[in-house]
MDTraj code that builds the backbone (N, CA, C; nanometers):
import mdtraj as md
import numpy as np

residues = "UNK UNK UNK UNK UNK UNK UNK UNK UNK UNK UNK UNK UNK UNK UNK UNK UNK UNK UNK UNK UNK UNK UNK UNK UNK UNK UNK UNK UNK UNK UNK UNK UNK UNK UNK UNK UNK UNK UNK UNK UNK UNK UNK UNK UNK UNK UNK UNK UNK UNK UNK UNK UNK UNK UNK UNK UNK UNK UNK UNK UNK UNK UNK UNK UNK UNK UNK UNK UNK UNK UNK UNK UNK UNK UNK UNK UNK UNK UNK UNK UNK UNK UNK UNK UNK UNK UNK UNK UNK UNK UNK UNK UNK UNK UNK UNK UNK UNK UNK".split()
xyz = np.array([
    [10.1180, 14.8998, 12.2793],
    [10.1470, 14.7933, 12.1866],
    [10.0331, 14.6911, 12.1922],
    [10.0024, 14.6588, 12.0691],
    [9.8801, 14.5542, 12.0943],
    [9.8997, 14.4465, 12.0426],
    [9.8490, 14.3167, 12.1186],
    [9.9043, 14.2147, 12.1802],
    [9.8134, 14.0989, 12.0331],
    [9.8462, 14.0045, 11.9705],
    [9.7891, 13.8995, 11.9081],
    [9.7866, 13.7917, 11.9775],
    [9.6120, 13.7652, 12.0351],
    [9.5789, 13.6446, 12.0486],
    [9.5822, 13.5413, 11.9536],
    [9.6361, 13.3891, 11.9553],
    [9.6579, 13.2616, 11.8645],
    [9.5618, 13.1845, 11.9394],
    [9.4837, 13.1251, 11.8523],
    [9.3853, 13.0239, 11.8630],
    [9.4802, 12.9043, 11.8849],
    [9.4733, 12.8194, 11.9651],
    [9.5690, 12.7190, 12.0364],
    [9.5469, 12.6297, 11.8883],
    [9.3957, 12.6266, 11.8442],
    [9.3545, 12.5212, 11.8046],
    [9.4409, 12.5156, 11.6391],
    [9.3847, 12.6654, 11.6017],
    [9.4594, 12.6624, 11.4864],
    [9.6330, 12.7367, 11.4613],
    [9.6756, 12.7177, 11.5631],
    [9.8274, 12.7057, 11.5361],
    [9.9045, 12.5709, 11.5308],
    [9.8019, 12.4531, 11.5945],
    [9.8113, 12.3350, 11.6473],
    [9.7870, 12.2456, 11.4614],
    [9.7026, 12.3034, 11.4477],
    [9.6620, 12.2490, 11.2379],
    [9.8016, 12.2827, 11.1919],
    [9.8321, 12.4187, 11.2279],
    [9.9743, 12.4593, 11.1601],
    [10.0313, 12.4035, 11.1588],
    [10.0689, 12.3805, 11.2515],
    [10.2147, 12.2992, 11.2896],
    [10.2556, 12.1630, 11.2445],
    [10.0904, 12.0950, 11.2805],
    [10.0534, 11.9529, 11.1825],
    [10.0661, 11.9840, 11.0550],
    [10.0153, 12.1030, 10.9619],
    [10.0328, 12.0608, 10.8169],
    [10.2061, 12.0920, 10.8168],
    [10.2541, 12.2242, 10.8937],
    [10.4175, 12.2373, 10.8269],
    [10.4799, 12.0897, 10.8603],
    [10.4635, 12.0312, 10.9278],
    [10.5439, 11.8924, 10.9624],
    [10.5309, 11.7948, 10.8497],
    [10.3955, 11.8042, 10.8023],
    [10.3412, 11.7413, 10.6808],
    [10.4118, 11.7557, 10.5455],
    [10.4306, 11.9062, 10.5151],
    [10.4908, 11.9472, 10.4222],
    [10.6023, 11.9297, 10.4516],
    [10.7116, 11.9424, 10.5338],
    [10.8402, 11.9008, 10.5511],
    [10.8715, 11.7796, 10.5211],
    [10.7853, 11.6882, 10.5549],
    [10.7881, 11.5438, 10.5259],
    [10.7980, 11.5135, 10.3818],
    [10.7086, 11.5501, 10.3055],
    [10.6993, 11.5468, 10.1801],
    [10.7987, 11.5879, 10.1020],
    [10.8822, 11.6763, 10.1244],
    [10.9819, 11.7591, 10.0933],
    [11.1185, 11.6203, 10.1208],
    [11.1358, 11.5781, 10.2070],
    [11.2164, 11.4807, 10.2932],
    [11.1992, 11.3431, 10.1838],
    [11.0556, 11.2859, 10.1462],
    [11.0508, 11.1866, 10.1026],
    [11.0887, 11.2018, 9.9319],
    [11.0907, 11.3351, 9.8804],
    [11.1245, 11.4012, 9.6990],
    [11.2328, 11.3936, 9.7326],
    [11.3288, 11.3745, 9.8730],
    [11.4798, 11.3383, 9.8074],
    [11.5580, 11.2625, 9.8668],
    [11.4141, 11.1476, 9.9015],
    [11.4473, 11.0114, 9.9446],
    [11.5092, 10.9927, 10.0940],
    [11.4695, 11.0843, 10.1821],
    [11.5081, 11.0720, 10.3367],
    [11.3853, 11.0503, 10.3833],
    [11.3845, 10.8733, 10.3837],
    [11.2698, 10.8560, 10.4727],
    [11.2528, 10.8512, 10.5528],
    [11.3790, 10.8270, 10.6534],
    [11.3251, 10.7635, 10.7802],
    [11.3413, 10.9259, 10.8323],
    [11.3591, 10.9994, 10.8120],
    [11.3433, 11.1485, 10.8673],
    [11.2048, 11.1715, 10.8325],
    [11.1768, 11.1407, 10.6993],
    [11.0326, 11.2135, 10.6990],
    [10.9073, 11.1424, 10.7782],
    [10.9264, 10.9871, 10.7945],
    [10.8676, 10.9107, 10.9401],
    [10.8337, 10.9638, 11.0294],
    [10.9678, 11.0191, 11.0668],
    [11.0003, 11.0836, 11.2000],
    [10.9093, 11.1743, 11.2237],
    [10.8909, 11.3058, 11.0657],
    [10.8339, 11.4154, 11.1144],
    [10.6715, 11.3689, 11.0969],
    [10.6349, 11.2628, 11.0238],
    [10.5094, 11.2447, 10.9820],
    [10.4300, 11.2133, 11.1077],
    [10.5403, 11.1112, 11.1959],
    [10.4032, 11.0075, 11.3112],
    [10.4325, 11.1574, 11.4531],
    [10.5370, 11.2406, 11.3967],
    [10.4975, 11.3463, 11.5045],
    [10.3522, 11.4279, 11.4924],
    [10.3470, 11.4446, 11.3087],
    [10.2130, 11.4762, 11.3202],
    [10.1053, 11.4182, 11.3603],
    [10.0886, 11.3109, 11.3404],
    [10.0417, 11.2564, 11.3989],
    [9.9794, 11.2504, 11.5283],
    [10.1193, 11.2276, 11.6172],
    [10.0868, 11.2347, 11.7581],
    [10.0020, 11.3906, 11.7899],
    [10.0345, 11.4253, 11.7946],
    [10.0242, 11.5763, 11.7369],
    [9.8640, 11.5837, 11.7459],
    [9.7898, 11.5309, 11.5650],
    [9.6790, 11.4999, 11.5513],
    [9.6170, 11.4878, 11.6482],
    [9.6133, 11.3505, 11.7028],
    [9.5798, 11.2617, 11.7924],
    [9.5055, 11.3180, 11.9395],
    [9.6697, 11.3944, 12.0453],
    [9.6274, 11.4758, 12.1197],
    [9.5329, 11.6017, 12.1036],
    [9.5935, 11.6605, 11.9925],
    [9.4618, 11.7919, 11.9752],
    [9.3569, 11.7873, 11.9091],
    [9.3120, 11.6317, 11.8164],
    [9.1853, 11.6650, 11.7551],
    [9.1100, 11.5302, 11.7706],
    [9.1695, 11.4228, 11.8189],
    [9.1233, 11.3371, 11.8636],
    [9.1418, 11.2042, 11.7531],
    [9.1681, 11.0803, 11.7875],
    [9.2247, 10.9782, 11.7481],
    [9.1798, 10.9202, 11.6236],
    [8.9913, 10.9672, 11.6247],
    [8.9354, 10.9452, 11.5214],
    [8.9063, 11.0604, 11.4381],
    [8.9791, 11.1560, 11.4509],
    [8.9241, 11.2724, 11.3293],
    [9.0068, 11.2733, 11.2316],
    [8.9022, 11.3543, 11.1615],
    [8.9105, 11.3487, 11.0216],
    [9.0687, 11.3788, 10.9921],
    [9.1014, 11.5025, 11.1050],
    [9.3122, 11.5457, 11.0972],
    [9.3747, 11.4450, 11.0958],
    [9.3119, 11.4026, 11.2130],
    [9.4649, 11.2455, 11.2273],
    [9.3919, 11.1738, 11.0941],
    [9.3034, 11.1119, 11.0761],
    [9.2870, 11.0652, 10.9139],
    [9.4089, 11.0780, 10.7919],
    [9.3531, 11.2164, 10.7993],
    [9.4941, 11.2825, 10.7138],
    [9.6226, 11.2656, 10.7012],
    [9.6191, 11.2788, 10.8223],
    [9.7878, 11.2625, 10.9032],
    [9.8219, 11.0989, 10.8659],
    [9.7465, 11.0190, 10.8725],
    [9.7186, 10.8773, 10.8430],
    [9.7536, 10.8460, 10.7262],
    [9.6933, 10.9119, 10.6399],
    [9.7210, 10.8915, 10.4546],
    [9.8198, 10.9128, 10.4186],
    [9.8621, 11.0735, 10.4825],
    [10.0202, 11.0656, 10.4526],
    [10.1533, 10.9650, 10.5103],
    [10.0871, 10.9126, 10.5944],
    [10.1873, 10.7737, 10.6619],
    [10.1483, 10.6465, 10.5340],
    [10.0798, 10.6210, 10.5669],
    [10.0007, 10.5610, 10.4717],
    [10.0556, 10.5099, 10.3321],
    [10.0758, 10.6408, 10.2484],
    [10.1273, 10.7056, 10.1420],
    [10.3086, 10.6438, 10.1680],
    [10.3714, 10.6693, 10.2540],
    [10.5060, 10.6202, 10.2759],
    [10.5181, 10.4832, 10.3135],
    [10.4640, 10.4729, 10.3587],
    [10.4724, 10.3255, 10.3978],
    [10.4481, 10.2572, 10.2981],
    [10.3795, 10.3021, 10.1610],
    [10.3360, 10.2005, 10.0290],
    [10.4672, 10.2286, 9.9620],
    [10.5313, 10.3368, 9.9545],
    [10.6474, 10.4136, 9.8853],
    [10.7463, 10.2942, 9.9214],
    [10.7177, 10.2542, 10.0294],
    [10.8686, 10.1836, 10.1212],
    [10.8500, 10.0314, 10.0982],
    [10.6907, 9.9783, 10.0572],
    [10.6906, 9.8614, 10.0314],
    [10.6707, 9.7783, 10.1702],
    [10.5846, 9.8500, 10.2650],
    [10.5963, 9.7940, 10.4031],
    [10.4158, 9.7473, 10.4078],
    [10.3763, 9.6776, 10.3569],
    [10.2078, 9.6296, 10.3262],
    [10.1532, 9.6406, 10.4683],
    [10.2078, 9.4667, 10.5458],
    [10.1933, 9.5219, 10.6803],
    [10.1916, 9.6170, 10.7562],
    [10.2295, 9.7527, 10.7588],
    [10.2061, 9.8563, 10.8389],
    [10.0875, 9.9445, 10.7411],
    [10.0873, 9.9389, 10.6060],
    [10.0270, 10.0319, 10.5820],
    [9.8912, 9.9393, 10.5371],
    [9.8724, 9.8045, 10.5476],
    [9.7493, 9.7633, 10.6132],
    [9.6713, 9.8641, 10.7215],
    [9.7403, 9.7859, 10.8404],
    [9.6954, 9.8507, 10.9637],
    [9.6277, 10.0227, 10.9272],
    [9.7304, 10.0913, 10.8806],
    [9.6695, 10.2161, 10.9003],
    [9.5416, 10.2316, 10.7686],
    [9.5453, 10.1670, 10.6856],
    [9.4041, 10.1741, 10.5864],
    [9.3119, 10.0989, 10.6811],
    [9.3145, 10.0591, 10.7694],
    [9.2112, 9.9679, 10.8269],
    [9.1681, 10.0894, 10.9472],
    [9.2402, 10.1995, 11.0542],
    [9.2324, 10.2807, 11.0533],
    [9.1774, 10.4061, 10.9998],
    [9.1937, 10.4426, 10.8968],
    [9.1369, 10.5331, 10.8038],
    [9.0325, 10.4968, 10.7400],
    [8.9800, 10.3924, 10.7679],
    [8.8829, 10.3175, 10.7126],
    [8.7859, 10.3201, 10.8615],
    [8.7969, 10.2757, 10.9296],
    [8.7066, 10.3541, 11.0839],
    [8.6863, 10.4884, 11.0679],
    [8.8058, 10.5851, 11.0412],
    [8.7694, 10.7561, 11.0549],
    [8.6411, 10.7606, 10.9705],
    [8.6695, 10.6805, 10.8330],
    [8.5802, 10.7605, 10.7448],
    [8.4447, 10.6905, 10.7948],
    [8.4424, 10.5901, 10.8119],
    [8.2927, 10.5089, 10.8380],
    [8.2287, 10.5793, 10.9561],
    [8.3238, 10.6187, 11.0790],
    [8.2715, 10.7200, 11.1810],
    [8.2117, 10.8344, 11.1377],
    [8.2857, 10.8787, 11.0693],
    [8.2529, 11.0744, 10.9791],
    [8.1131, 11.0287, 10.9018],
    [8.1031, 10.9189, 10.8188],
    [7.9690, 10.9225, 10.7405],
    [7.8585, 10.8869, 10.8266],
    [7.8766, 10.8033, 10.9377],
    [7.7571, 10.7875, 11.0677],
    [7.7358, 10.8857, 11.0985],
    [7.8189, 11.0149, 11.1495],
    [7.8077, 11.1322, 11.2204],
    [7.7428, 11.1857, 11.1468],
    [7.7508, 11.2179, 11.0165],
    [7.6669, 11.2995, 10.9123],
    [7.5513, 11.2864, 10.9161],
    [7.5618, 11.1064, 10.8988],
    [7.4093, 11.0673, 10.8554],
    [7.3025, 11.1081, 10.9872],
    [7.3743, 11.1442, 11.1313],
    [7.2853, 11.1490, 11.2341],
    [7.2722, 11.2899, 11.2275],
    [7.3243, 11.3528, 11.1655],
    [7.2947, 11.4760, 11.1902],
    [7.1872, 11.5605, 11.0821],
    [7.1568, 11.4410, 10.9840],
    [7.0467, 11.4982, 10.8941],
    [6.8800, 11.4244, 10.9113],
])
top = md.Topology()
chain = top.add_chain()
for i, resn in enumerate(residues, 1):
    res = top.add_residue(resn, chain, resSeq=i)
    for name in ("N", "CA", "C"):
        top.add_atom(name, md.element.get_by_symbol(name[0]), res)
traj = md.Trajectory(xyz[None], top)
């Protein structure tokens, strides 16, 4: 019987986008504070496996982001545009050093 190796890394994306998509699914029929729930798991998620400033958690960011404007919560979804606003300014330094 032969055995399938899983890339830690990319079952770890998986799991972050299905949580993502569940969320989204959660917020089309107005269960937010569940889809919170599953969003800042991605998050955490993000965070530990790709690191605090990447481009994933970014992502993971927008879609919080994205709810938190839905919900009318400025203050929090300040903070995280101010956040996502470091990822990206980091990502275009990195580029620029690499050309």
């Amino acid at each position: 019987m032969e055995q399938t190796v899983f890339d830690p890394k990319i079952l770890e994306k998986r799991i972050i986008e299905t949580l993502l998509t569940r969320a989204k699914v959660l917020q089309a029929k107005a269960q937010y504070a569940e889809a919170e729930t599953l969003t800042k798991e991605a998050l955490t998620r993000a965070e530990v496996s790709t690191g605090s400033t990447s481009l994933v958690t970014g992502l993971v960011l927008m879609d919080l982001l994205d709810l938190y404007d839905k919900l009318g919560r400025e203050t929090e979804a300040t903070a995280l545009w101010e956040r996502i606003r470091n990822i990206l300014l980091l990502a275009t330094f990195l580029k620029a050093r690499q050309h």
